[in-house]
Phi, psi and omega in degrees: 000315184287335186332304218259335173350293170285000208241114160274161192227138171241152184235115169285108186110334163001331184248341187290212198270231220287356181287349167266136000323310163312318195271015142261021161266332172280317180301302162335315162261022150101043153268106173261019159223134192217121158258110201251108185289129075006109176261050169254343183261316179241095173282110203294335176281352182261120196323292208305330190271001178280281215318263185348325223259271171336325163289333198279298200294341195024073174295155177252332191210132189267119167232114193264092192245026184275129180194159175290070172235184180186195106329200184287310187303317184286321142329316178275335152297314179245036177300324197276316170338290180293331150285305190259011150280337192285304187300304200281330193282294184290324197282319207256351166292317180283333176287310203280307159342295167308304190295340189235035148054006188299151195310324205196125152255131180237093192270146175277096163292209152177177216296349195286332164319319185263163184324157209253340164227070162310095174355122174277143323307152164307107184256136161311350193271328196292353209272346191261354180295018181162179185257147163313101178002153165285331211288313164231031145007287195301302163326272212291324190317310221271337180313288155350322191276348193255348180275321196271002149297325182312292177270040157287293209272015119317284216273293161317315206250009194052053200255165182224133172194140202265114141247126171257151189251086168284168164271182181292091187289187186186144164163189144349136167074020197285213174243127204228015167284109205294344202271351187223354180274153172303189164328296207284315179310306142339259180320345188278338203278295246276326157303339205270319191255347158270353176290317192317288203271031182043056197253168199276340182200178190224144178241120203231157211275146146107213205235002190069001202281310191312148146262188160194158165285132185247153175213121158326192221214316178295334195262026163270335202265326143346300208284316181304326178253357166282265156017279164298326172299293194284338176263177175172073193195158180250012182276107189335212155176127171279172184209081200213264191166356180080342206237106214244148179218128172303142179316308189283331174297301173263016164291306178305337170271323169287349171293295205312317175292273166348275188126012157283116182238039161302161153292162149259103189271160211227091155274102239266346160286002165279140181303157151261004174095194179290107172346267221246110181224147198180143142266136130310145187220358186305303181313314181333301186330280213291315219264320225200332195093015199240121170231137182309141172268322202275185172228174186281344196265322186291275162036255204290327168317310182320294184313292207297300194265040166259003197253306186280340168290339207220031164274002183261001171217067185269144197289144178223159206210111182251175204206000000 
């Protein structure tokens, strides 16, 4: 609680999916003055308007959770989008940052980063071992780019600053627009609107054969602020649970949750993304203290039902 007291804070992403969750877990933990930038007033990719956003706000501590992201399709649709705001949005927040001596930057990488066929578990030492999937390449690269300025500008300037690897989140407020959202969101739409209008089946991307790792979305905004209280290294840190399910395991649990008992067609043109995906979760541990609390079944109760309370005002995400 005294940590965040004294501190202004701009939280980048702030008004999206998971950045309010942070900035009510920083109220929660005694923070009064939280600055949230709006990009329609501060365009993060633009220097002058970083530079003004620093000046307007005079931060002490940054957690720059703002990002280009989507799914596979919205990936494969926007790759130059998605490098170059996401690359331009972090190199220059953390440089104006630097030049204005501020305490602490905590940047979001993401698990899209690492080589596409990494060993399960994913350990941080593995992420410079290979090239990325192709699908969101472009993305994790540029993400990626917040690690190796954190220990550039560490090693020059002695700057203190944080990067985290979450895995793929999910909960409440997510984005839930089928042409740009992840999996879990996806799926919740795309069963819910076929019980709805009574359809016999649902048709979904790849062969279902990949996992991945899922992390709620309160306990990702937990870990981002454990993080900033307690780490203060450039050594990367995952951020997840550890814990993996194949695509086709959780298509079935969420229709079952949902109350779709259609088939699942399986279109197999379609990509599948990265084989494998799991963290290592030890460093959290070990670094800062953060272990997830939810499980994944709590989770999607939470999501699907804030999802059926709130289909009539659901946040969607264009390109």
């Amino acid at each position: 609680m005294s940590y965040w007291s004294d501190k202004r804070v701009v939280v980048t992403g702030g008004a999206g999916f998971l950045g309010s969750f942070v900035v009510e877990q920083l109220r929660a933990r005694g923070c009064q003055q939280i600055f949230v930038p709006r990009s329609a007033a501060y365009n993060l990719v633009d220097m002058v308007a970083v530079t003004r956003l620093y000046d307007d706000c005079q931060p002490d501590i940054v957690l720059h959770l703002a990002a280009r992201v989507g799914g596979i399709g919205a990936n494969q649709a926007n790759a130059g989008t998605f490098f170059y705001d996401n690359l331009m949005m972090g190199t220059q927040l953390m440089e104006v940052g630097r030049q204005r001596n501020i305490k602490k930057i905590v940047g979001l990488a993401t698990i899209c980063a690492y080589p596409n066929l990494t060993p399960i578990p994913f350990k941080e030492d593995d992420l410079w071992n290979g090239y990325p999937e192709e699908t969101n390449a472009p993305y994790g690269l540029a993400k990626k780019m917040l690690l190796v300025q954190s220990q550039a500008y560490r090693q020059q300037y002695n700057f203190s600053s944080v990067v985290l690897f979450p895995v793929n989140l999910f909960g409440p407020r997510d984005n839930f627009d089928l042409e740009t959202s992840h999996v879990i969101p996806a799926l919740i739409r795309k069963c819910a609107e076929a019980k709805k209008a009574g359809h016999s089946e649902i048709v979904l991307w790849g062969d279902g054969s990949p996992s991945r790792e899922f992390l709620y979305v309160e306990d990702a905004a937990e870990g981002i602020l454990l993080a900033a209280e307690n780490y203060d290294q450039s050594l990367p840190v995952n951020l997840g649970t550890g814990i993996e399910m194949t695509i086709q395991e959780l298509a079935t649990l969420i229709a079952t949750e949902v109350g779709f008992s259609g088939n699942l067609v399986w279109d197999t043109s379609k990509p599948n993304g990265q084989p494998r995906r799991c963290l290592d979760v030890n460093r959290a541990k070990q670094f800062f203290g953060f272990e997830a609390k939810h499980s994944l079944q709590e989770g999607l109760k939470k999501t699907i039902q804030w999802y059926q309370d709130n289909q009539h005002a659901l946040r969607e995400v264009h390109f």
